[in-house]
C-alpha positions as CSV (number, residue, x, y, z in Angstrom):
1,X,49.6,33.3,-33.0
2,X,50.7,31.8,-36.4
3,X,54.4,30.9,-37.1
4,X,54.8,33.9,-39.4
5,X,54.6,35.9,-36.2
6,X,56.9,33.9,-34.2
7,X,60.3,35.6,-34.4
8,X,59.1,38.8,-33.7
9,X,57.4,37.5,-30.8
10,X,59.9,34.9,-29.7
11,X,60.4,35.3,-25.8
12,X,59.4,38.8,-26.0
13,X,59.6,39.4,-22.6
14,X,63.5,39.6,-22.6
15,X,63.0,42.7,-25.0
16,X,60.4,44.0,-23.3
17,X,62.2,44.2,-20.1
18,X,65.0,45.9,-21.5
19,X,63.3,49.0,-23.1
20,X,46.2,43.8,-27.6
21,X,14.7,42.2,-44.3
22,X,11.7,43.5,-42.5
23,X,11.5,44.8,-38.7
24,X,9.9,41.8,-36.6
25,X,8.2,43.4,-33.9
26,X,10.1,44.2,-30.6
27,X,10.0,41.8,-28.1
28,X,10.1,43.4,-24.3
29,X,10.8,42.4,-20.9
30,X,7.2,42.6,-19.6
31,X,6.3,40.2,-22.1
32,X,4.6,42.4,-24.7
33,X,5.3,40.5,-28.0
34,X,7.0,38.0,-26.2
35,X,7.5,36.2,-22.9
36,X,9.1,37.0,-19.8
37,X,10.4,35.2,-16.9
38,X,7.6,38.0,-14.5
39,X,11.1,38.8,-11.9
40,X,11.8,42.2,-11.2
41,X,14.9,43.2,-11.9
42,X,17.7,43.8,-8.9
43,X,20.5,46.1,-8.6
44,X,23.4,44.4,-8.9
45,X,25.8,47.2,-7.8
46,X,24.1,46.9,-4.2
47,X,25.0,43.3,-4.6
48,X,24.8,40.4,-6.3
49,X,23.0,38.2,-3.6
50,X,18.9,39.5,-4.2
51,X,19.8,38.5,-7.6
52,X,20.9,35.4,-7.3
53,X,18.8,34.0,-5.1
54,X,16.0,34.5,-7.7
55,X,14.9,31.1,-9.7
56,X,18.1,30.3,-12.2
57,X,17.7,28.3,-15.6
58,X,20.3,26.2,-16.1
59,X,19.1,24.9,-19.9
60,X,21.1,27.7,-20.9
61,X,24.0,26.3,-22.4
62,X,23.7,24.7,-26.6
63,X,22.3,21.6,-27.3
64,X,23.4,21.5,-30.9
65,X,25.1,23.2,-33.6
66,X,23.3,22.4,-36.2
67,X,24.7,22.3,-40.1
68,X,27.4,25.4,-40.7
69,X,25.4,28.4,-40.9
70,X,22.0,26.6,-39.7
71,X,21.3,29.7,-37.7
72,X,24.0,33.0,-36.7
73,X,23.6,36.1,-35.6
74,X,24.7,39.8,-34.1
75,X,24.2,42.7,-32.1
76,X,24.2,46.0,-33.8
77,X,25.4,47.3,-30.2
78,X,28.4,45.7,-28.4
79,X,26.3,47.0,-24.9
80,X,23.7,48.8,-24.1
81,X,22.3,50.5,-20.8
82,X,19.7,49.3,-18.8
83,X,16.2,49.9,-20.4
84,X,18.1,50.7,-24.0
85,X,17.2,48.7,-27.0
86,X,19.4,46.3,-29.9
87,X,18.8,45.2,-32.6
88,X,19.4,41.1,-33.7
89,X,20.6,40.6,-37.2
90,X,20.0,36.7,-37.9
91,X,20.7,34.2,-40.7
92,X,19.3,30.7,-40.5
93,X,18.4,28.1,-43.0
94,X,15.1,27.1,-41.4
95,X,12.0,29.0,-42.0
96,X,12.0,30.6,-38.6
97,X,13.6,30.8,-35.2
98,X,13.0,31.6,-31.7
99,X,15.9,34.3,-29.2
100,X,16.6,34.0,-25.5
101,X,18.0,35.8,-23.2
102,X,20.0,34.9,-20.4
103,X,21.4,36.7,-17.5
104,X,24.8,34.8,-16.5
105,X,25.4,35.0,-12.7
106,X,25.4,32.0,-9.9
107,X,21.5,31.4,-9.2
108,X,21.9,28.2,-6.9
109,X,24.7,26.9,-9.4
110,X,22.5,27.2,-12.5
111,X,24.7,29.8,-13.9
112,X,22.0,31.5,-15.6
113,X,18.6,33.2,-15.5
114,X,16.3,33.6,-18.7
115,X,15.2,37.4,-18.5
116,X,13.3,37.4,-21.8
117,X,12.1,35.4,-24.9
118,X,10.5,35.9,-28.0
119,X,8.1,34.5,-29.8
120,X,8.9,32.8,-33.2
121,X,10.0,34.7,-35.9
122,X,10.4,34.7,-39.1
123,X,13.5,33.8,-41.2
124,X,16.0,33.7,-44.1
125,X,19.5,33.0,-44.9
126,X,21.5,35.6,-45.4
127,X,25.1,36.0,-47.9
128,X,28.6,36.0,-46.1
129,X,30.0,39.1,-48.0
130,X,33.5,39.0,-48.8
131,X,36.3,41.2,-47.8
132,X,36.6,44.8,-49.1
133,X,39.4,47.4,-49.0
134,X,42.8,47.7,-48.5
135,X,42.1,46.3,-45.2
136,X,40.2,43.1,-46.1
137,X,37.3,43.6,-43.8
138,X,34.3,41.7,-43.7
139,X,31.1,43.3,-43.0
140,X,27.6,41.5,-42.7
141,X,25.7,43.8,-43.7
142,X,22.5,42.5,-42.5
143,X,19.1,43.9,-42.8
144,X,17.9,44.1,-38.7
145,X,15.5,41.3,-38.0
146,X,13.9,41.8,-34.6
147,X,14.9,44.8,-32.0
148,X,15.1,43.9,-28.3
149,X,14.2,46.1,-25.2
150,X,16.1,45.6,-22.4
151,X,13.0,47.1,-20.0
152,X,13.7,44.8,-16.8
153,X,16.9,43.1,-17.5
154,X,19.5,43.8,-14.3
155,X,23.0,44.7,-15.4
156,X,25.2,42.0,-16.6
157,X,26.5,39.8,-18.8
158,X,24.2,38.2,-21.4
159,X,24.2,35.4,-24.1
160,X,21.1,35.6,-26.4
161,X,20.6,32.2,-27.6
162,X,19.0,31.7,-31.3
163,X,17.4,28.6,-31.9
164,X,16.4,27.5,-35.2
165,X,13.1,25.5,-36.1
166,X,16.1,22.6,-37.0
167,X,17.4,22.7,-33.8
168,X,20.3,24.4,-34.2
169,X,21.9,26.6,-32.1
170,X,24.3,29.9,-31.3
171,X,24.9,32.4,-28.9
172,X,25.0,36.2,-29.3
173,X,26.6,37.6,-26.7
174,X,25.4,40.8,-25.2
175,X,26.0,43.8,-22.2
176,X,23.8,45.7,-20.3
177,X,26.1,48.2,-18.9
178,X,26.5,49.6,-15.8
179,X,26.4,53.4,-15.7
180,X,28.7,54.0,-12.7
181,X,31.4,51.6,-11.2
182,X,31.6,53.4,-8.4
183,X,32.4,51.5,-4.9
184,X,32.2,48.5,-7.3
185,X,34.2,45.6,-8.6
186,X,34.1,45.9,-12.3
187,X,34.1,43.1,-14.7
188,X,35.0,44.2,-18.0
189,X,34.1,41.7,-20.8
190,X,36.9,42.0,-23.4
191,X,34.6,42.7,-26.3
192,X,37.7,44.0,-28.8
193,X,39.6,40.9,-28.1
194,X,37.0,39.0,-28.9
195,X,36.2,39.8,-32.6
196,X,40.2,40.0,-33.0
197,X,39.9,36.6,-32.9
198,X,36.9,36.3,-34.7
199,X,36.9,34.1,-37.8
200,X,33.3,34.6,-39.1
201,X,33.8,35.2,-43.3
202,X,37.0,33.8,-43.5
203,X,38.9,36.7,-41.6
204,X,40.2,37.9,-38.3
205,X,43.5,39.8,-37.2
206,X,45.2,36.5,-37.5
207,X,44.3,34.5,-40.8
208,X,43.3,35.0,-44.3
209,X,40.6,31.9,-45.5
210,X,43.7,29.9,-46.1
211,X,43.3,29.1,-42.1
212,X,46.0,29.9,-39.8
213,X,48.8,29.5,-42.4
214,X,47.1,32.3,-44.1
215,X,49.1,34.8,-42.1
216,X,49.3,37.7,-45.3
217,X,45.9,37.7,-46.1
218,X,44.2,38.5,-42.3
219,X,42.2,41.2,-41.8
220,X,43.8,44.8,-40.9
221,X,40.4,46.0,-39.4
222,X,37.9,43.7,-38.1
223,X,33.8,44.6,-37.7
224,X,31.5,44.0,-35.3
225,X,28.9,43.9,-37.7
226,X,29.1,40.1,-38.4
227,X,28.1,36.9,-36.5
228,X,31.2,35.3,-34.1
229,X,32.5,32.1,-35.2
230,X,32.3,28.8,-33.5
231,X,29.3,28.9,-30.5
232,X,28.9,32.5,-31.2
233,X,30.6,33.3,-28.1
234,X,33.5,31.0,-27.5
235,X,35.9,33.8,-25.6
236,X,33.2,34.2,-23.8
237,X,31.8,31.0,-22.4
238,X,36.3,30.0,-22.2
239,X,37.8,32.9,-20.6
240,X,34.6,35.0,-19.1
241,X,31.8,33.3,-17.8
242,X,33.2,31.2,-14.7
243,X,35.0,33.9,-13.0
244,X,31.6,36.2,-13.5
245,X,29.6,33.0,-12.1
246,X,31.8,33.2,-8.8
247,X,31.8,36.8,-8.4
248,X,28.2,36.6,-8.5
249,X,28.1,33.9,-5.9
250,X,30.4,35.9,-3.7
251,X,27.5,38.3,-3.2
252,X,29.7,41.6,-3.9
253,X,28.7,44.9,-5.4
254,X,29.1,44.3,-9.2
255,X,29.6,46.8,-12.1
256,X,29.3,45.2,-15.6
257,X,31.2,47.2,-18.7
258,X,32.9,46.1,-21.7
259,X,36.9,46.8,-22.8
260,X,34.7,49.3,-25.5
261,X,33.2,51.3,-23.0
262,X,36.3,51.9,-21.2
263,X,37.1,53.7,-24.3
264,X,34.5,55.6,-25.4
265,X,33.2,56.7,-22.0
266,X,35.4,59.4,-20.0
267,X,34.1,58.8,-16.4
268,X,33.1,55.2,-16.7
269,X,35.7,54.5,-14.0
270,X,35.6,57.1,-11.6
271,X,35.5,55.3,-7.9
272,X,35.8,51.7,-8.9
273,X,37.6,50.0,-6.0
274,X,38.7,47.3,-8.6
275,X,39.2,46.8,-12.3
276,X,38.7,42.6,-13.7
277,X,40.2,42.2,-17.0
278,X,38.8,38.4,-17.5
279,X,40.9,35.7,-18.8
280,X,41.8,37.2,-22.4
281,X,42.4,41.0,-22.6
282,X,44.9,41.4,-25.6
283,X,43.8,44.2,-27.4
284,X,43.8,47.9,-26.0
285,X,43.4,51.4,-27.3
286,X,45.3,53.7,-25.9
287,X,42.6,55.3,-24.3
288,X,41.7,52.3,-22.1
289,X,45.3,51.9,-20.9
290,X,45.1,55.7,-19.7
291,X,42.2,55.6,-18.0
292,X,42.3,51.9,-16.2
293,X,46.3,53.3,-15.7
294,X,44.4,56.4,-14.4
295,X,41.9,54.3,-12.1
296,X,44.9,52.2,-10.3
297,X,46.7,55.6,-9.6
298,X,43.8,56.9,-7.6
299,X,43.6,53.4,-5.7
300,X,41.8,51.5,-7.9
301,X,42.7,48.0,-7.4
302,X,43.6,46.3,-11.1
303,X,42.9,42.0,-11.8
304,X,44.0,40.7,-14.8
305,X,43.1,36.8,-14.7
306,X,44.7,35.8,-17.7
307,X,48.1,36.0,-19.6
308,X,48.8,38.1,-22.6
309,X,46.7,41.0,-21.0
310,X,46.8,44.7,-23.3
311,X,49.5,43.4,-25.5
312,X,48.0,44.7,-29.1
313,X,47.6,48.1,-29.7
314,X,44.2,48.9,-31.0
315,X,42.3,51.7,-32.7
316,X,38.1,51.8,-33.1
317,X,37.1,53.4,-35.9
318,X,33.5,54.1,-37.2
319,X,31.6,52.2,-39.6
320,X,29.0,53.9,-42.2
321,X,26.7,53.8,-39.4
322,X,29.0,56.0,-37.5
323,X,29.3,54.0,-34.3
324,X,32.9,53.1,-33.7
325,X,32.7,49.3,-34.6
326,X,35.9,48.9,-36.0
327,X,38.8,47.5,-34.1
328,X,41.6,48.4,-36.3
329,X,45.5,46.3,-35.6
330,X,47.9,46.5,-38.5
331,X,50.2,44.2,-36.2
332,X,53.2,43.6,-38.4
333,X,52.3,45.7,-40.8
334,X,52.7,49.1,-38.6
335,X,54.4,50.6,-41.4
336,X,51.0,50.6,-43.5
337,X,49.3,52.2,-40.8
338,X,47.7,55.6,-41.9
339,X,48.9,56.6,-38.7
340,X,52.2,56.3,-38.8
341,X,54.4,59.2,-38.9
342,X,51.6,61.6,-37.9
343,X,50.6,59.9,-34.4
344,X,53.3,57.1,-33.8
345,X,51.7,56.6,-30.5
346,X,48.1,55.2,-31.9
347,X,50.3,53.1,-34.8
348,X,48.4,50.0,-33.9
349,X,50.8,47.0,-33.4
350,X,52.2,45.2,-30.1
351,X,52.5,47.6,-27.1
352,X,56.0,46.8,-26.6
353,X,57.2,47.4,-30.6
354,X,58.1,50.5,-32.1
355,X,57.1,53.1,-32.7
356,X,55.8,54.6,-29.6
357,X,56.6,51.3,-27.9
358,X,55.8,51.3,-23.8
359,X,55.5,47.5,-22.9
360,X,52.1,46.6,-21.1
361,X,54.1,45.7,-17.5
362,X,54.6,49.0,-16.3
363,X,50.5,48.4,-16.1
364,X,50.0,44.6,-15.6
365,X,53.5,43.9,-13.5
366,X,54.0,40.8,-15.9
367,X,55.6,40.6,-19.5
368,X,53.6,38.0,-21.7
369,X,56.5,36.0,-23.2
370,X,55.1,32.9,-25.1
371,X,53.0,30.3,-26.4
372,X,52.5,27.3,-26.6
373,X,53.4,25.5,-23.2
374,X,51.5,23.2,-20.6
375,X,53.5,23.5,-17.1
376,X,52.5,22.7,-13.7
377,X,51.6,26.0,-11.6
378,X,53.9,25.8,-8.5
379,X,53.2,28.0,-5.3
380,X,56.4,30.4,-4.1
381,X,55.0,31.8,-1.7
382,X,52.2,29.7,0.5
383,X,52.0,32.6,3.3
384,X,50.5,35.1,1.0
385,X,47.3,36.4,2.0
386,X,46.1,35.0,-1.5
387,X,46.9,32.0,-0.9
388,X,44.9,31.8,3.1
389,X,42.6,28.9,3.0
390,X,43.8,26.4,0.1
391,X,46.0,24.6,2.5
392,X,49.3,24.9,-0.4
393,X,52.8,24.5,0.3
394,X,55.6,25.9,-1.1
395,X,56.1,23.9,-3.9
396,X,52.5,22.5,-4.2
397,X,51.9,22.4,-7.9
398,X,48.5,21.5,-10.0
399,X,49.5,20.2,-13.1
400,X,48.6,21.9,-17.1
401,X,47.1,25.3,-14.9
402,X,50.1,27.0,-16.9
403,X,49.4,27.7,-20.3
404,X,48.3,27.9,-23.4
405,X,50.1,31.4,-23.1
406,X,52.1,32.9,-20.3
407,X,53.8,35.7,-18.5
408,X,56.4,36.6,-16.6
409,X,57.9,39.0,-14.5
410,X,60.6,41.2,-15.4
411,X,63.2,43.3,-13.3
412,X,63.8,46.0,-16.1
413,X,63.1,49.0,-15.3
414,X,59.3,49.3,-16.0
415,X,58.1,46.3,-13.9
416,X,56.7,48.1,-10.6
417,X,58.1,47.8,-7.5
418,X,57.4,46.4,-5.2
419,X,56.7,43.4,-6.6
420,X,56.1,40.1,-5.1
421,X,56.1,36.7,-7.2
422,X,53.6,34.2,-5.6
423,X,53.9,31.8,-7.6
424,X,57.0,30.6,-9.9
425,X,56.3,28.1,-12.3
426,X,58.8,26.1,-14.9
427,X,58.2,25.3,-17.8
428,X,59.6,24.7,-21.5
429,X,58.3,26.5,-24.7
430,X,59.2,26.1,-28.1
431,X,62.4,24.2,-26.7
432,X,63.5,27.0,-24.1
433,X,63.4,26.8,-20.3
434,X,61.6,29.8,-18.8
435,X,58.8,30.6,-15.8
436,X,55.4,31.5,-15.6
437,X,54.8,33.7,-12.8
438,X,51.7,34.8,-10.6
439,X,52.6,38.7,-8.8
440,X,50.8,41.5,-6.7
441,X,52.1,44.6,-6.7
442,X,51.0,47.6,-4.7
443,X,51.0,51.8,-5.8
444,X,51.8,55.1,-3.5
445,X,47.6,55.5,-4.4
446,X,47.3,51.9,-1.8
447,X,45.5,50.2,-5.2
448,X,46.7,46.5,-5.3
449,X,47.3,44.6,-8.7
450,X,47.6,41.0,-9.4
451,X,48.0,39.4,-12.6
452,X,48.1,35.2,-12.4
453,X,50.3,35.3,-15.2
454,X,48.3,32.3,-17.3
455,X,45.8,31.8,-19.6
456,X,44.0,29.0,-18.1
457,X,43.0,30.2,-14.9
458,X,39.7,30.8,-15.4
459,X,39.2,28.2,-17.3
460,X,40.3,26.5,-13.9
461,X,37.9,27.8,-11.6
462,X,35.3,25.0,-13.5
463,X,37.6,22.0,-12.0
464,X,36.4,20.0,-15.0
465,X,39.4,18.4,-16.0
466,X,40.0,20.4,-19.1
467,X,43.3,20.3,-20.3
468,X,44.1,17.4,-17.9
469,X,44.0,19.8,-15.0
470,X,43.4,17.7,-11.6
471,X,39.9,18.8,-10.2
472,X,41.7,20.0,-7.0
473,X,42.2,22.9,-9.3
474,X,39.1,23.9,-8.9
475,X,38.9,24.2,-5.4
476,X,42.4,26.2,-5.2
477,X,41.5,28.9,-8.0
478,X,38.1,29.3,-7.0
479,X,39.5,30.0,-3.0
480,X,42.8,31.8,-4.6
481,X,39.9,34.2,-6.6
482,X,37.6,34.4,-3.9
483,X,40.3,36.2,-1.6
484,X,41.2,38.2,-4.6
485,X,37.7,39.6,-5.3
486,X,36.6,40.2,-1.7
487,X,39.8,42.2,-1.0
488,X,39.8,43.8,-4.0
489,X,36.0,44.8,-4.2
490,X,36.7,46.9,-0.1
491,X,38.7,49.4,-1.9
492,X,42.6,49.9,-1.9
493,X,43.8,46.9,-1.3
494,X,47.4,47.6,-0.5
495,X,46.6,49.7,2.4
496,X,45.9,46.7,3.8
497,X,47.9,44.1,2.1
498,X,51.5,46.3,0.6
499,X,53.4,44.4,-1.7
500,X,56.9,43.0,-0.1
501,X,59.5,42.8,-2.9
502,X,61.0,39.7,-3.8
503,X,61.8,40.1,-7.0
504,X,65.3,39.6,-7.0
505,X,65.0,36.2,-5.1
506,X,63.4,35.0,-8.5
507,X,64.6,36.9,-11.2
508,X,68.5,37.5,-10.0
509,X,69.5,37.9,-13.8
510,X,67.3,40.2,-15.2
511,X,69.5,43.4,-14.9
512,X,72.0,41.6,-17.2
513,X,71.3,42.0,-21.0
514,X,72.5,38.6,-21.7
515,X,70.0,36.8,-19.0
516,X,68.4,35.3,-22.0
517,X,71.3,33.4,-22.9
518,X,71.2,31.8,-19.5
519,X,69.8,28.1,-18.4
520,X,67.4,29.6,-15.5
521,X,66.6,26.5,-14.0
């Protein structure tokens, strides 16, 4: 978020409350035109364990960057189903480069197993175009450089790595999707949040190539069909990839889908026992709110492991290709929107705005309210069955686990009830005292939803130290998630766990309009 957005979004839960070249030659699974790793594939919705106890690789991660623009690339698919085929669009500066692909899981603590490479191929450097249209969009527009078959590769999340003769390295990321959730925990890779954020040409739904002061020239409508900035998959590899290496070590019956799925396929979530929306879900259509709304209200359990979840409203439109590779947001702009005054409800801006405004917590329980902050995340409520095994107190804290963003709870009238706040964590943003909060709620359908109310809780899980967080952190996210994901993945989990209220313990000032006004400390 950029200053130029700030007083619209300035504690926004209190308003919220009240009323997102030439054709190389295919390189397959087997190993025909390329090499393979010779492992047949398992099914990962009969669980995750036969998988992962196959040989991991854990040279998986990026050894070097390389010069800006040394080597880059995309998809032309955001996921494909098992057996299906992309295509890799790559620049590089060198005269040739090699791809890998590698299946992210646990595999002994690896991380990572390589499911296919190709031989070396053939390159050039490609132009960054510039913007075009009212919408400033920037397109690659990349002539396809090698297609990929996916013969072999299990369902899952993948980062194809491209490695220049130099040296240099990025990722592409990449889905093989699952083609039924049912009686599976879902892990849904927020593919339209991640090219919201994408910088690659000088625009995203944020800044112009003025940088982040460059608020009035951002892109309206962002395109898949260009390279991700940074490592190529920096959402990703942040918010993503540890929580999908625990739920892989956890053995459970996985299904694999993106946030673009959910919207484009009717049934994709018929029988899920639980819905993961990974540590930085912003943007939603309002299809995927129906049908992940939907899913919960036939006791589908709901995650949402980071703050700021489904607070953009989006709309995919199709490129001249025709696939629907678009993600339009006219944010502040909503009165630009083509679709405003004939469909006020798909006017793409922030859930909570008008027109058509219906804030994200009648869904996620929590209200994102604001960034920047770095708080200590302080247990409420040590007895809850989240909490069994991580020894914590009330009032044990772990120190920056709060933050960059945050959420809160609410007691408006669209928060569901009941509601219990686990954990109820102080903090000061922008020069105002506030909470971040961690809540599970349970439905009338017995579907459970939790939402840990920060942004850095996956990041967490690693116990690395990042952001100064103890390494104990570790240790009480990974057990805090654990509990979450076994629960969750047995079906409704408020049948067995209901929700007791205790909302008004925490929040006592929320029914009065002027609560904002108040020191809540």
């Amino acid at each position: 978020m950029n200053k130029a957005e700030w007083n619209r979004r300035h504690f926004l839960g209190a308003a919220a409350g009240v009323g997102a070249g030439a054709l190389a030659a295919g390189c397959s699974a087997d190993g025909q035109n390329g090499t393979s790793r010779g492992t047949a594939a398992h099914p990962v919705g009969e669980g995750a364990k036969a998988e992962n106890d196959l040989p991991g690789d854990s040279d998986w991660r990026l050894r070097s960057h390389g010069d800006d623009r040394a080597v880059e690339g995309y998809a032309d698919r955001v996921s494909v189903l098992p057996g299906e085929s992309f295509r890799l669009h790559v620049s590089t500066t060198s005269k040739g480069f090699r791809a890998e692909a590698f299946r992210m899981g646990w595999y002994g603590g690896a991380q990572a197993r390589k499911v296919w490479a190709s031989e070396r191929i053939a390159g050039a450097a490609r132009q960054v175009p510039g913007p075009k249209g009212g919408t400033r969009t920037v397109t690659a527009g990349w002539e396809p450089t090698v297609e990929v078959a996916t013969k072999g590769w299990p369902e899952g999340a993948y980062l194809i790595r491209l490695t220049a003769d130099s040296g240099a390295q990025r990722y592409v990321p990449m889905t093989v999707r699952s083609a039924s959730t049912s009686g599976r925990l879902v892990l849904v890779n927020g593919a339209a949040t991640w090219q919201a954020y994408n910088t690659w040409g000088g625009h995203s739904l944020y800044q112009g190539p003025g940088g982040k002061s460059d608020y009035a020239n951002r892109s309206l409508a962002v395109s898949c069909d260009r390279p991700f900035d940074d490592n190529g998959a920096l959402l990703f590899t942040t918010y993503e990839q540890p929580a999908i290496a625990l739920a892989e070590k956890l053995g459970l019956k996985l299904a694999y889908v993106t946030s673009m799925d959910i919207d484009s396929e009717p049934d994709l979530l018929r029988g899920a026992h639980a819905i993961v929306s990974l540590g930085h879900d912003e943007y939603w259509t309002p299809v995927m709110r129906q049908r992940v709304t939907a899913a919960r209200d036939a006791g589908t359990n709901l995650a949402f492991l980071g703050a700021n979840a489904c607070f953009r409203r989006i709309r995919l439109e199709g490129t001249s290709a025709g696939d629907r590779r678009l993600v339009v947001c006219y944010k502040t702009d909503w009165m630009h929107d083509p679709m405003y005054g004939k469909d006020d409800a798909a006017v793409t801006t922030d859930w909570r705005e008008p027109p058509g405004a219906h804030p994200e917590n009648s869904m996620t329980g929590t209200l994102y309210e604001s960034n920047p902050t770095n708080a200590a995340y302080v247990v409420a409520e040590p007895g809850h069955w989240l909490f069994e095994g991580t020894g914590a107190k009330r009032g044990t804290s772990f120190a920056n686990l709060v933050g960059t963003e945050y959420d809160r709870v609410n007691s408006g009238s669209l928060t569901p009830r009941p509601i219990e706040i686990i954990a109820h964590s102080k903090l000061v943003c922008r020069g105002v005292r506030s909470f971040s909060d961690s809540a599970y709620y349970t439905t009338k359908s017995g579907a459970g939803v939790f939402n840990t109310g920060t942004m850095r809780w996956v990041e967490g899980l690693k116990g690395d130290g990042s952001h100064d967080m103890p390494h104990s952190t570790g240790a009480f996210t990974t057990q805090v998630t654990s509990n979450l994901f076994r629960a969750f993945a047995e079906g409704p989990a408020g049948l067995k766990h209901p929700a007791k209220d205790n909302l008004d313990t925490y929040h006592p000032y929320d029914g009065d309009p002027t609560w904002a006004k108040r020191d809540l400390w």
